[in-house]
N, C-alpha and C positions, 0 to 999 in steps of 0.2 A: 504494500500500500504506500503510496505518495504521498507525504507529510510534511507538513508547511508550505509557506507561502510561496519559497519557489518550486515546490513539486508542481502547484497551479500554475504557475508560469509556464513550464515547461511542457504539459499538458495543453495550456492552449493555445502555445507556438505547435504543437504535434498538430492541432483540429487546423488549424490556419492553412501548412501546410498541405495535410490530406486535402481541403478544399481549395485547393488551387491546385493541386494535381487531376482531379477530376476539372476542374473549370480549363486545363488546357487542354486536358483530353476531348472536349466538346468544341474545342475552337477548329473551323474550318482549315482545312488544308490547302492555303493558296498558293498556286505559284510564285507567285510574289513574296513569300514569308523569306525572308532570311534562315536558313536550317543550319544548324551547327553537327559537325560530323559527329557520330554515336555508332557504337558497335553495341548497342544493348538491342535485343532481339523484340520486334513487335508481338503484342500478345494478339495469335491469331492461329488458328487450326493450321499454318503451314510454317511456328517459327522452326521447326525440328528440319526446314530447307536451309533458313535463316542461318541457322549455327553450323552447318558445310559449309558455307560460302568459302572460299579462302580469304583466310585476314584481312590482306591486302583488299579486298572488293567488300568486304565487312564494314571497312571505314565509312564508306559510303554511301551503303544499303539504307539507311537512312531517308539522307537526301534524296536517293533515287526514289523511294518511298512518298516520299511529302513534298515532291517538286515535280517530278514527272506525273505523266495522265495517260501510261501505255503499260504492257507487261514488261514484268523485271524479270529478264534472263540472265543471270550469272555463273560462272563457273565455279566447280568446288574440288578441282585440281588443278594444280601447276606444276610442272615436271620440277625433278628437285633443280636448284639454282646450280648453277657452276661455283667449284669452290672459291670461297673467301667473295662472293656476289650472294646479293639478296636479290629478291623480288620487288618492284618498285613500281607503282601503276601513277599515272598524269590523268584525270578525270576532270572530263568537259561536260557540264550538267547543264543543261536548259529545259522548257517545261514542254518541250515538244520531241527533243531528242537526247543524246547522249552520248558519250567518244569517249573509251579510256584507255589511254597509250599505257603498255605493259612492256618495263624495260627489267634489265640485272643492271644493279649497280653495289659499289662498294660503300658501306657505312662512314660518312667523313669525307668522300672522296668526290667532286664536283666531274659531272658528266655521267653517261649512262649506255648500257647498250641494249638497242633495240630492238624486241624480239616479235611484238604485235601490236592489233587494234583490235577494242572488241565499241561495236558502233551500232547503236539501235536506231528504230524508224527511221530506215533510210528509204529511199526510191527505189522502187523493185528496177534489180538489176538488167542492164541491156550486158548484149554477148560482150565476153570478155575480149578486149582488142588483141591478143596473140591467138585466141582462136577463131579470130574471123579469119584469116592468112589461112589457114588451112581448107577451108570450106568450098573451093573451088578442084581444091588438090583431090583428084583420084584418089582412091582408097580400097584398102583389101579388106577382108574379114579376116580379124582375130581371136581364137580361144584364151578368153581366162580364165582364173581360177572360178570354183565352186559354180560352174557352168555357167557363168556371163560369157556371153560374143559382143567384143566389139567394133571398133574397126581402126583402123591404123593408117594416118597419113604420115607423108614424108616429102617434105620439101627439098631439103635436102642434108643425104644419110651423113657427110661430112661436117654437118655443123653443127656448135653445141645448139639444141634446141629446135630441131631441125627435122626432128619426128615427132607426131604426136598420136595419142590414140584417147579415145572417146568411147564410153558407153552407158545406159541407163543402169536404177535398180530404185523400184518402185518410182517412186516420183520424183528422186533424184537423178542430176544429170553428173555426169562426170570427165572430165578434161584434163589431162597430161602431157605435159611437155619435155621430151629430153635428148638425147642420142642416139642411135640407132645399136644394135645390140642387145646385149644382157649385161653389160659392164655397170660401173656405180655412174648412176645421172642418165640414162638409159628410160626412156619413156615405158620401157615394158618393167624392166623394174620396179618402176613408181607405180607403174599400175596393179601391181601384184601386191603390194606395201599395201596400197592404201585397201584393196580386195579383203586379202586375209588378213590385216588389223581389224577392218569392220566386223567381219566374222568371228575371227578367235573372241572378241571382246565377248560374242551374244547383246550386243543391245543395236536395236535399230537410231539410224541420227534422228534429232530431234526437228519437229516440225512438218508440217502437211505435204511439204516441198521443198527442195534447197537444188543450189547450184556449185561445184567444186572443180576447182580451180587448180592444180600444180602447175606450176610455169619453173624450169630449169635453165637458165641461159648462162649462169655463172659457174662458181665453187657452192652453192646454195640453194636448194628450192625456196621459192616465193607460193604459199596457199593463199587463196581466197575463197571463204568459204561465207555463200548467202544461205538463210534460212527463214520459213513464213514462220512465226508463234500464230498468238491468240488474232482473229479477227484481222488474218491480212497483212501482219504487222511484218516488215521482214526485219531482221538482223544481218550485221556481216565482221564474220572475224578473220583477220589476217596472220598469217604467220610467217615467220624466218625459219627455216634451218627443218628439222626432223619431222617429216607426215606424221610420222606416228604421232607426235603430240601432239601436234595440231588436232588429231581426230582424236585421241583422247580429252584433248580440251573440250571440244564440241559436243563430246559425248556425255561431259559433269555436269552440263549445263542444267538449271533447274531454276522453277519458278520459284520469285519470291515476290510478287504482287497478289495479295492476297482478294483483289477484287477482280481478279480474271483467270479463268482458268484455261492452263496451258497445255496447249493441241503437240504433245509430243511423242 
């Protein structure tokens, strides 16, 4: 029991407080508010999404929360960082869209390297500019793995980038770019990666539809990977360096808008 006078006090700074947390619980959500970053988990039938998130897109969930007015896709893996590198995201928030650059950098260390983008309601995608070049070009039929055909042009077999092969699976398109061969950087290569990753994993990618992208021209693949969510809405994440993580990123992906429910 609470005794004397400043027990009451303390007591009715307790009541003051509880009613003003209900009083901002009830204040509308505008785009306009000013939000302050928070990694504490909204109370709603999907926080147990919430707390996968990776950290780093944690900070945010928030604002993306009480600023935007579309589905919240975020991922809740990132391949481990390269050593003595952390994970480091740049988030562009507005109440219509969103952009968040995902770099490695050193703790104390000015600059960063860049590995993606992950970028919501954007404009459903028109063809990717490296595979329009191909679409004129003759083409053969090719066996891939777990009985996909699909076909294989070749511009020219001497250059890096210079063969590519294309084929569906469900309502996904699919496009790679590389060498001609079976060597590393080799269009057929890529397209066997990206095949039997989606397989071994067992989970289908997320969304009604998407479009994917490998483009090889360097020491490096470049992904671009579009996806529809809720009502139309498309996503698109980019990546540097190893498919496979790429499509493992894609594949964490999970809602955390708890006023839409996500078509995946």
């Amino acid at each position: 029991m609470i005794k004397g006078k400043y027990g009451y006090v303390i007591v009715f700074c307790f009541l003051i407080l509880l009613t003003s947390c209900f009083s901002n619980n009830e204040k509308s959500n505008d785009a306009s508010d000013v939000v302050a970053s928070s990694s504490v988990a909204p109370s709603s039938s999907k926080a147990e999404d919430y707390t996968k998130i990776v950290k780093q897109f944690q900070t945010i969930t928030e604002d993306l929360l009480k600023i935007c007015r579309f589905p919240i896709i975020l991922p809740t893996y990132l391949p481990q960082p390269d050593v003595g590198l952390q994970w480091s995201i740049s988030p562009e928030i507005k109440s219509n869209t969103f952009s968040v650059e995902i770099d490695q950098k050193s703790e104390g260390v000015p600059g960063a390297m860049y590995y993606g983008t992950l970028s919501e309601n954007i404009s459903k995608p028109s063809e990717q500019q490296e595979a329009k070049q191909f679409v004129k070009v003759h083409f053969k039929t090719i066996n891939l793995p777990n009985g996909i055909t699909g076909k294989e042009y070749v511009l020219d077999p001497n250059v890096v980038g210079g063969t590519a092969i294309t084929w569906e699976s469900g309502n996904w398109v699919f496009f790679v770019s590389g060498c001609s061969g079976n060597s590393y950087g080799s269009a057929i290569s890529f397209a066997e990666q990206v095949i039997n990753e989606i397989n071994n994993i067992g989970q289908t990618l997320p969304g009604s539809q998407g479009e994917f992208y490998l483009i090889f021209t360097s020491n490096k693949p470049t992904i671009e990977i579009y996806w529809v969510t809720v009502n139309g809405v498309w996503y698109e994440l980019d990546w540097q360096g190893n498919p496979i993580e790429a499509i493992k990123v894609l594949q964490s992906m999970v809602n955390v808008d708890n006023n839409s429910t996500y078509a995946g």
